[in-house]
C-alpha positions in Angstrom: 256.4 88.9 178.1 254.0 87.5 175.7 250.9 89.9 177.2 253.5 93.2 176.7 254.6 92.1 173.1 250.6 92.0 172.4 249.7 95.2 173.9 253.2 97.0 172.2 251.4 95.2 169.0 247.7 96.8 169.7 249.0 100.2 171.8 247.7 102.7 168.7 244.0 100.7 168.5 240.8 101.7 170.2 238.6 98.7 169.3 237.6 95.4 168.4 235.3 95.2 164.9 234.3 92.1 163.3 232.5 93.4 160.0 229.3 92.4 158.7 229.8 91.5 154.2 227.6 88.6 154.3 230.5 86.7 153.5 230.5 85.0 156.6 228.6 84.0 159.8 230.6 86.0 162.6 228.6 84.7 165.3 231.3 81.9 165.6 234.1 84.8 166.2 231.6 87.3 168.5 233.3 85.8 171.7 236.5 85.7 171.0 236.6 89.4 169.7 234.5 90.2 172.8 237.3 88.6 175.3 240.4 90.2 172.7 238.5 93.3 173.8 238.2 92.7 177.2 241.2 92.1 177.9 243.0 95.1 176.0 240.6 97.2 177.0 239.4 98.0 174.0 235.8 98.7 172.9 233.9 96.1 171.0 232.1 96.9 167.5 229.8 95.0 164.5 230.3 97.2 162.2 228.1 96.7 158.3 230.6 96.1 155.5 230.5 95.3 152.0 232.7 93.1 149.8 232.3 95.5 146.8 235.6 97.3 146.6 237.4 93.8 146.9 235.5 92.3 143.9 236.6 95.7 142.2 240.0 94.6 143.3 239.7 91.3 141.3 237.2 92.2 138.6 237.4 95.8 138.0 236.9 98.4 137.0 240.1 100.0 138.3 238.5 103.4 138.8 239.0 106.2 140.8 238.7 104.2 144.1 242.7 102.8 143.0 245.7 104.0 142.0 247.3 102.2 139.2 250.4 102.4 138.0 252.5 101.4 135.0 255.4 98.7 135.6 258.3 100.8 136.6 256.1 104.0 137.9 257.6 105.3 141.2 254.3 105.0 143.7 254.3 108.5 145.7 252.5 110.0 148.1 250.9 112.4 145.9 249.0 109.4 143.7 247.1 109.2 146.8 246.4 112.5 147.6 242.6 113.3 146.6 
């Protein structure tokens, strides 16, 4: 029951990434991505990443990368739209 909620949970993926920021040492996590993989079947990635649109998140500047509304601004689909 467990292995079926997990795969109902992972169906729509296609792989296994553990990102590269230099944030952290992901040679600790390389085997168990590799097994979650295995097991799924899913293909295995490292993938190169950077931390710079989270430290825009909490520093700013708010640019075009983020939609920001006003307190009480209905979010729609369109604010995303490029």
């Amino acid at each position: 029951m467990i292995h079926w909620v997990a795969r109902e949970t992972i169906k729509n993926y296609t792989r296994v990434a553990l990102i590269k920021t230099g944030a952290y040492d992901p040679l600790p996590y390389e085997g168990f991505a590799r097994k979650t993989a295995d097991v799924f079947g899913l293909k295995y990635e490292v993938l190169p990443g950077s931390l710079a649109l989270l430290k825009k998140l909490l520093h700013g500047p708010w640019d075009k990368d983020f939609v920001v509304a006003e307190p009480g601004t209905e979010i729609t689909r369109e604010m995303f739209i490029l």
